[in-house]
C-alpha positions as CSV (number, residue, x, y, z in Angstrom):
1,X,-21.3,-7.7,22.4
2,X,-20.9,-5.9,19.0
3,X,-23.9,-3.3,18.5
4,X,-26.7,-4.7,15.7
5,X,-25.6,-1.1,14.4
6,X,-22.4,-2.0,13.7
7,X,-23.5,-5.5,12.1
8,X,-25.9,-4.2,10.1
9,X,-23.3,-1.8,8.8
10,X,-20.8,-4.2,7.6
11,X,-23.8,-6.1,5.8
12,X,-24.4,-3.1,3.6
13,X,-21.1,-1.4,3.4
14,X,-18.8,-4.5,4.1
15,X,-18.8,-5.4,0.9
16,X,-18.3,-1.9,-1.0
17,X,-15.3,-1.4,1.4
18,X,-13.7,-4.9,0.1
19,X,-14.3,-4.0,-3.5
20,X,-12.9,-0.7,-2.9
21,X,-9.2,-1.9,-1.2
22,X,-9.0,-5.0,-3.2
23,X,-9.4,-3.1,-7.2
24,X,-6.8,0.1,-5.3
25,X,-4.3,-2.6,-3.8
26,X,-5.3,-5.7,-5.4
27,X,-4.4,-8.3,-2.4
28,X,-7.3,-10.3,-0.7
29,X,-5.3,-10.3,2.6
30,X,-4.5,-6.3,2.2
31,X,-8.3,-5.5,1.0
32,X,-9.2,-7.4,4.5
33,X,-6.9,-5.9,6.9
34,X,-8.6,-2.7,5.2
35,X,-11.7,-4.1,6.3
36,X,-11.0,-4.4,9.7
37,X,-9.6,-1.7,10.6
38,X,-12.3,0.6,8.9
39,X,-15.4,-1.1,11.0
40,X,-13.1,-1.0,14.1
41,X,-12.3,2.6,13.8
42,X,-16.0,2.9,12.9
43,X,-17.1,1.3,15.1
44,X,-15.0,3.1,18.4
45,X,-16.8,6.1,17.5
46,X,-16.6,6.9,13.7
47,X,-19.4,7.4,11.3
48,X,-20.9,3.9,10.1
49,X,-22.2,5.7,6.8
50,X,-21.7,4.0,3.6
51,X,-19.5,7.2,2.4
52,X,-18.3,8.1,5.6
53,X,-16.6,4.2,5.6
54,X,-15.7,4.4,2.4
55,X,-13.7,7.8,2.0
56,X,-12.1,6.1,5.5
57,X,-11.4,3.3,3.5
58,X,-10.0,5.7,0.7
59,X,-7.5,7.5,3.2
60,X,-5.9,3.9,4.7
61,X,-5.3,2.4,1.3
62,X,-3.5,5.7,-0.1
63,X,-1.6,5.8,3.1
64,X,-0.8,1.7,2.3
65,X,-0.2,2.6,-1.6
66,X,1.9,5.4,-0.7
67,X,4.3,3.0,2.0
68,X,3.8,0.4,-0.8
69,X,5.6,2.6,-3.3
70,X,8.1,4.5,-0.7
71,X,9.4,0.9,0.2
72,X,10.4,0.0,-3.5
73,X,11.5,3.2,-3.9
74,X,14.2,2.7,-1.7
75,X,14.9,-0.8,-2.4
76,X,15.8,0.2,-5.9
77,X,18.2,3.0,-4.3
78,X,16.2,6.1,-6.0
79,X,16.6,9.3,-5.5
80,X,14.6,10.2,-1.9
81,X,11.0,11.2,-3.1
82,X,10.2,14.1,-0.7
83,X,7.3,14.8,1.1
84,X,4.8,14.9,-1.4
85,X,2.4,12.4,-2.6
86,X,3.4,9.6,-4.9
87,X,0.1,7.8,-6.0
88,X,-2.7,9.6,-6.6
89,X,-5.6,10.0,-3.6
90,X,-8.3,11.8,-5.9
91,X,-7.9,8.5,-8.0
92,X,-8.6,6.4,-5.1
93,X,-11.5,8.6,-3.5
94,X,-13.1,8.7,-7.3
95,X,-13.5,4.9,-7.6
96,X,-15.2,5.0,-3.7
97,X,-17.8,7.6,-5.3
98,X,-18.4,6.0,-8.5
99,X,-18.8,2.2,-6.3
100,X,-21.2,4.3,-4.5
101,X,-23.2,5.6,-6.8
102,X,-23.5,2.1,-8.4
103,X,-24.2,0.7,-5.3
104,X,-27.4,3.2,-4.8
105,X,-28.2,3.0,-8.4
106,X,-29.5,-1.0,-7.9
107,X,-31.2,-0.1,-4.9
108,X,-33.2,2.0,-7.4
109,X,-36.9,0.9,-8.6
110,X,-36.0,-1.2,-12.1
111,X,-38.0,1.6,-13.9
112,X,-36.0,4.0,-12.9
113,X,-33.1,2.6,-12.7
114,X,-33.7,1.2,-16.9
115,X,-34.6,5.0,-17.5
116,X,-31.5,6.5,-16.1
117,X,-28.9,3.6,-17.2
118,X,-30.6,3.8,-20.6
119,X,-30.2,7.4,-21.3
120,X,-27.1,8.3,-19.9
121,X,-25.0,5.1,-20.1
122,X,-26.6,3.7,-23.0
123,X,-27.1,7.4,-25.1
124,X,-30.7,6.8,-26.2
125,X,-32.6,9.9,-27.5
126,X,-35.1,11.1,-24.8
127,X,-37.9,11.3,-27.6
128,X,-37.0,7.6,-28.2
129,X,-37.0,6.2,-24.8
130,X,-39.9,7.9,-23.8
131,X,-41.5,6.1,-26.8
132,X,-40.2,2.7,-26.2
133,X,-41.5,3.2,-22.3
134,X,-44.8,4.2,-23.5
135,X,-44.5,8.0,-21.6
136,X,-44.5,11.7,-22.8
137,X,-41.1,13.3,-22.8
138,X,-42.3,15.6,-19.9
139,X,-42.7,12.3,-17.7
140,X,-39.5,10.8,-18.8
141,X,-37.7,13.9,-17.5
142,X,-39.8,13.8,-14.4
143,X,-38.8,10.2,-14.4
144,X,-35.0,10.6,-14.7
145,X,-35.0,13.9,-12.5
146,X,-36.3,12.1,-9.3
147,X,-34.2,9.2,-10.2
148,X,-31.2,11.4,-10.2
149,X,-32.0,13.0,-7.2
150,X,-32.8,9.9,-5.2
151,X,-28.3,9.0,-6.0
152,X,-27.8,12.2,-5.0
153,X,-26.5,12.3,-1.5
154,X,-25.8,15.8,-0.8
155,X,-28.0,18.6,0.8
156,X,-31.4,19.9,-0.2
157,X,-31.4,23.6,-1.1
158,X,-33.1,25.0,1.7
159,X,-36.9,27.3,0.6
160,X,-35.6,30.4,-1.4
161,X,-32.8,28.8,-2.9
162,X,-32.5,27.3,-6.0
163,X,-34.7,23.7,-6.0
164,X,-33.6,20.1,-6.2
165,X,-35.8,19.3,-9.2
166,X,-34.5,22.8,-11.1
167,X,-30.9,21.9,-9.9
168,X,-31.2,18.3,-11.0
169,X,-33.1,19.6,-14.7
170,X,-29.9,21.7,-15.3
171,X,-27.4,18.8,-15.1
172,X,-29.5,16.5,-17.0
173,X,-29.7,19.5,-20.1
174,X,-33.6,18.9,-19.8
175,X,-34.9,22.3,-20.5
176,X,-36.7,24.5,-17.1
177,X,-38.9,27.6,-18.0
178,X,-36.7,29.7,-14.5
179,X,-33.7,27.2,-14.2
180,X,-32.6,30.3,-11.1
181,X,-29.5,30.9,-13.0
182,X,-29.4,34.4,-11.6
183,X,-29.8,33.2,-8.1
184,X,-26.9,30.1,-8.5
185,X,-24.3,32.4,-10.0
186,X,-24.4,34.8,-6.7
187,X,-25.2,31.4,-4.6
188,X,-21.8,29.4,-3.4
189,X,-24.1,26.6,-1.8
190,X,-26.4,26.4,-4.7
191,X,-23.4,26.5,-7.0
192,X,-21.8,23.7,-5.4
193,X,-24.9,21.5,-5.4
194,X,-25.7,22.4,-9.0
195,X,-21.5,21.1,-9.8
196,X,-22.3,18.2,-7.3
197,X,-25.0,17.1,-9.6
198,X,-23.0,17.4,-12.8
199,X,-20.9,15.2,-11.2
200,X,-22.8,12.7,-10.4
201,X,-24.2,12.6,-14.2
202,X,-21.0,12.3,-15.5
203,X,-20.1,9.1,-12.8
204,X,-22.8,7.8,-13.7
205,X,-22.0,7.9,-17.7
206,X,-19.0,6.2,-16.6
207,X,-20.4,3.2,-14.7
208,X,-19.4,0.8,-17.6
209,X,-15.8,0.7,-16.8
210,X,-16.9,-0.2,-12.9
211,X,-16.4,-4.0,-12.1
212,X,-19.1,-5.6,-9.8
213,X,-18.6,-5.2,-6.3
214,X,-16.9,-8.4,-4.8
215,X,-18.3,-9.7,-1.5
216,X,-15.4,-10.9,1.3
217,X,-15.9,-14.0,2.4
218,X,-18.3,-15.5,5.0
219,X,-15.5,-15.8,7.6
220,X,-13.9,-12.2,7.9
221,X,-17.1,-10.5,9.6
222,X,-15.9,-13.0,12.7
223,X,-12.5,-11.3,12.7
224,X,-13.6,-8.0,12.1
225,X,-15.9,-8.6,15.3
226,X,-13.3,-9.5,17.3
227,X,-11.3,-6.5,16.5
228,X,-14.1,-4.2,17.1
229,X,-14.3,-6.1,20.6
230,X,-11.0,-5.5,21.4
231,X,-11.9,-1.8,21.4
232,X,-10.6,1.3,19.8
233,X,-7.8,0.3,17.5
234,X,-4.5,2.0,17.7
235,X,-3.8,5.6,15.7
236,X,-2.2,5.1,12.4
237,X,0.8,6.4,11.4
238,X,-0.1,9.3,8.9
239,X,2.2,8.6,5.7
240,X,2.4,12.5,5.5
241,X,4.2,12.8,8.8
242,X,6.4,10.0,8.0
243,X,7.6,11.0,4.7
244,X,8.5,14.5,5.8
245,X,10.4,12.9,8.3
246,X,12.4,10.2,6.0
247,X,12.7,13.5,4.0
248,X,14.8,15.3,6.7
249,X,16.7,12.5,7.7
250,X,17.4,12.7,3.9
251,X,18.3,16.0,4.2
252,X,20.5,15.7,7.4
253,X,22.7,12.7,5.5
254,X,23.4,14.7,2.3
255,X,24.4,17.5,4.6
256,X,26.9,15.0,6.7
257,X,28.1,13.3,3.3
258,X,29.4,16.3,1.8
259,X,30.7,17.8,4.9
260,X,32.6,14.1,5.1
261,X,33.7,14.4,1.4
262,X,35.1,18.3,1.7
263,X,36.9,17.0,4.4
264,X,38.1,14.1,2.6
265,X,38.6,16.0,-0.7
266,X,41.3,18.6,1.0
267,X,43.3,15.7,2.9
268,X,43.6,13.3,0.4
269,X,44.2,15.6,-2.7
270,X,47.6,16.0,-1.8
271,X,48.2,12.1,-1.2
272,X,46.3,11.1,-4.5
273,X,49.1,13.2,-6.4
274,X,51.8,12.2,-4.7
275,X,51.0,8.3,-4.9
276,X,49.6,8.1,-8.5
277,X,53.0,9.9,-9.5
278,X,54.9,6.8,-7.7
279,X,52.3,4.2,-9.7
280,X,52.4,5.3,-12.5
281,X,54.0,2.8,-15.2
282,X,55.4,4.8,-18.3
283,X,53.2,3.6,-21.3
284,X,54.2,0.6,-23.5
285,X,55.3,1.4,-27.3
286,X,52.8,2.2,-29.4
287,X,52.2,-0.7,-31.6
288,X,49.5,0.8,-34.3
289,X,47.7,4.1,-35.2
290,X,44.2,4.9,-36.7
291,X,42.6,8.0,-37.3
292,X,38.7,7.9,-37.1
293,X,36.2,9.2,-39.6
294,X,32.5,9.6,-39.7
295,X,31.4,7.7,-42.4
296,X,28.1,9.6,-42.8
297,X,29.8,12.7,-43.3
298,X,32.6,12.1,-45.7
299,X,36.2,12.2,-44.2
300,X,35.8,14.7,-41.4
301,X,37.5,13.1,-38.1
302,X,36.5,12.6,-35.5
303,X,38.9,10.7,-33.1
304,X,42.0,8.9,-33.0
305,X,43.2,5.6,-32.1
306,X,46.4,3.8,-30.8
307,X,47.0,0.2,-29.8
308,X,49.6,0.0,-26.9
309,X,52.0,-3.0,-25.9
310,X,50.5,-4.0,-22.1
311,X,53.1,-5.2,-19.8
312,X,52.0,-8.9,-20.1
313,X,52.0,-9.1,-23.7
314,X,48.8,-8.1,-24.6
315,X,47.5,-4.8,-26.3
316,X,45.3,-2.0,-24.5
317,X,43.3,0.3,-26.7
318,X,43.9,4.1,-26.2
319,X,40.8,6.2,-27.9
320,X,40.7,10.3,-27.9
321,X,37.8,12.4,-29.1
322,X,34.6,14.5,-29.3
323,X,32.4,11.8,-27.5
324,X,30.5,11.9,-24.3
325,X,26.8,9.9,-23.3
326,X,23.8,10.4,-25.0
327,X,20.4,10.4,-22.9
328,X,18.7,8.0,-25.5
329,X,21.8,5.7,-26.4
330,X,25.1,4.3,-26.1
331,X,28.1,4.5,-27.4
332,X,29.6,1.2,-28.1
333,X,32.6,0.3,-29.2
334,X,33.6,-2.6,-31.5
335,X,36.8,-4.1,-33.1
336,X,36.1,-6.2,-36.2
337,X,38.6,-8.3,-37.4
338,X,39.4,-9.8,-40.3
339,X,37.8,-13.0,-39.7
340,X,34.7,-13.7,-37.3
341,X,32.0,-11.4,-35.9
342,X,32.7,-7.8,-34.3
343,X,33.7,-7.7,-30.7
344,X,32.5,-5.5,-28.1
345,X,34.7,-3.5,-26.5
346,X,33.0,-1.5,-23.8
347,X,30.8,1.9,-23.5
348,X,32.2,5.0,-24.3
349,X,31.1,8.1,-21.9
350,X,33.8,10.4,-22.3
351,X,36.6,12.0,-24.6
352,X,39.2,9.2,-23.3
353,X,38.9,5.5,-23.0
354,X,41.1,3.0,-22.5
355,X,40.7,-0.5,-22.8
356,X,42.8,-4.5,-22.8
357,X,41.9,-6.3,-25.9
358,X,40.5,-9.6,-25.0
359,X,43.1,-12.3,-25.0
360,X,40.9,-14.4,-27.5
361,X,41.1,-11.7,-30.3
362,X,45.1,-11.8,-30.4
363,X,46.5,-8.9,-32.0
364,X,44.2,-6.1,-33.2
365,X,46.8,-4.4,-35.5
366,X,45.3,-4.6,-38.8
367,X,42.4,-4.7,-37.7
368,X,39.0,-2.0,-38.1
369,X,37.6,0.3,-35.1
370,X,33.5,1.1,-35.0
371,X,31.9,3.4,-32.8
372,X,28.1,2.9,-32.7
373,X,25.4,4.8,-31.2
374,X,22.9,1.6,-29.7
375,X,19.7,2.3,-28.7
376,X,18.3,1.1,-25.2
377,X,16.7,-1.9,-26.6
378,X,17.8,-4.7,-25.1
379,X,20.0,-6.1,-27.9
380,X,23.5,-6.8,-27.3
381,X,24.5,-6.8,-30.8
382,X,26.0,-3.9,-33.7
383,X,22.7,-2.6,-34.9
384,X,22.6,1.2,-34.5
385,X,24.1,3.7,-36.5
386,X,28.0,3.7,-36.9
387,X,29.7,7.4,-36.3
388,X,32.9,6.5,-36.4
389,X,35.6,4.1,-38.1
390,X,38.8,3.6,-38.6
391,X,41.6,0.7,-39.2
392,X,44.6,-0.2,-37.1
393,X,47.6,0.0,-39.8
């Protein structure tokens, strides 16, 4: 039988785990198997702590995100990532706190809980909340200092130290006569408390943005008794250890492909000469000539043109010049003929292009040359800025 401990545990914490793994991964069926496995681990000897489960919760959806991402990643053929992270855990671990911190801010008395929400969510003066509560400014602070404190789950400063309620007064900017500043600047632990609180003020500021917490459904706390029944759940892969391994598998495959290609590079070099000297077809006559100019800058050139005979009748454009790819753009290039709308002849990446002229243009001699730089926008038509022209004659 499943320990009351471990019910009771789900019934306050069940819910704040869901919410958690369902707003980082946004899948029911994901943000349950998160569930399960967090109670089970939990459960087989873990800590059943509200932020105990939930920074658990925090590690197994990064490591889910991170296999989530990894997996597209090399679907789309991208570059290998490495070993290092790819979404962001502090991002993940931040949203636990801050559905935390909500979570113990409604268990809050409604007093305190108005007092607190009011002046640091809401921005109301202290000297007019303590009016519209009916209490002096000292008993507001006293208010919102013990209010603060009671979210605060770290450790109490233990006697000579730096107190709770002086700690607390500091991140609230209310005023203390000995605030101990002395004391926390040569104190780490008092220090870190002091920063803890800060913290917390500031998640609680941001509490707005936080959705409410979404409850699973009636159903899964049968499944995630099962699996704590079936005993200690199985060691997850760490995504650390896996992506330094798909990281030197990497590693060992560029190694092997270039070894391959300087193999292949020296035996075939020798070949590739030999049979492109007994392809090669002498080129066809030259059937027209045009010298290009960039028409923002006057008559400077800046290429040249030929149309050549192809060996099945048809033409083949031959262009030369200063061009290569642009990191924002594309060079297109267009023939526009006397009659209709400018065809599109291809990309142009480097100082030589050749290209066949469509079959339904006929012949291009006469005809004008473009070269355009397009932007990446999608459009398939002549709409960027022309850099070079010239006409078949």
């Amino acid at each position: 039988m499943v320990e009351e401990r471990v019910e009771e545990a789900y019934r306050e914490s069940g819910p704040l785990v869901h919410t958690l793994a369902l707003r980082a991964l946004g899948s029911v069926e994901e943000a349950e198997d998160v569930v399960r496995r967090v109670f089970a681990s939990a459960a087989a000897g873990g800590s059943l702590a509200s932020r105990d489960l939930l920074h658990d919760a925090a590690d197994r959806i990064t490591g889910d995100l991170e296999r989530r991402v990894r997996a597209k990643l090399t679907a789309l053929d991208d570059p290998d990532v490495g070993a290092d992270a790819v979404t962001d855990e502090r991002a993940v671990l931040a949203e636990a706190d801050r559905i935390l911190v909500r979570a113990a801010l409604d268990r809050l008395e409604p007093a305190s809980r108005d007092a607190l929400t009011r002046a640091l969510v809401d921005g109301v003066p202290r000297w007019e909340l303590a009016t519209s509560l009916g209490l002096s400014e000292p008993d507001l602070e006293s208010l919102l200092r013990d209010a603060l404190l009671a979210l605060w789950p770290g450790p109490v400063p233990a006697e000579g130290h730096a107190s709770a309620q002086g700690l607390a007064s500091r991140a609230l900017g209310i005023r203390v006569a000995d605030g101990g500043q002395q004391h926390i600047a040569g104190c780490d632990g008092c220090r870190a408390a002091w920063r803890s609180l800060n913290d917390l003020v500031g998640t609680v500021t941001r509490l707005p943005a936080t959705g409410p917490v979404v409850a699973p459904r009636a159903g899964l706390w049968d499944e995630v008794r099962t699996a704590v029944e079936s005993g200690p759940p199985e060691a997850e892969p760490d995504w650390r250890a896996e992506a330094r391994a798909d990281a030197a598998r990497a590693q060992r495959r560029r190694t092997l492909v270039m070894t391959v290609a300087v193999v292949a590079a020296s035996v075939f070099a020798g070949l590739a000469v030999v049979l492109g000297q007994m392809l090669i077809q002498p080129d066809g006559p030259t059937l027209a000539t045009a010298t290009l100019v960039d028409p923002r800058g006057g008559s400077d050139e800046t290429g040249h043109a030929s149309l050549r005979a192809a060996g099945d009748g048809g033409e083949v454009l031959v262009l030369d010049g200063p061009y290569a790819e642009y990191p924002d753009g594309a060079l297109e290039v267009w023939l526009i003929p006397a009659v209709g709308e400018p065809v599109p002849l291809g990309q142009l990446t480097s100082s030589h292009y050749e290209v066949e002229i469509p079959a339904s243009v006929g012949s291009a001699v006469g005809a004008m040359l473009e070269i355009s730089r397009e932007p990446w926008d999608g459009d398939p038509g002549l709409n960027g800025e022309v850099v070079a022209r010239g006409t078949f004659g």
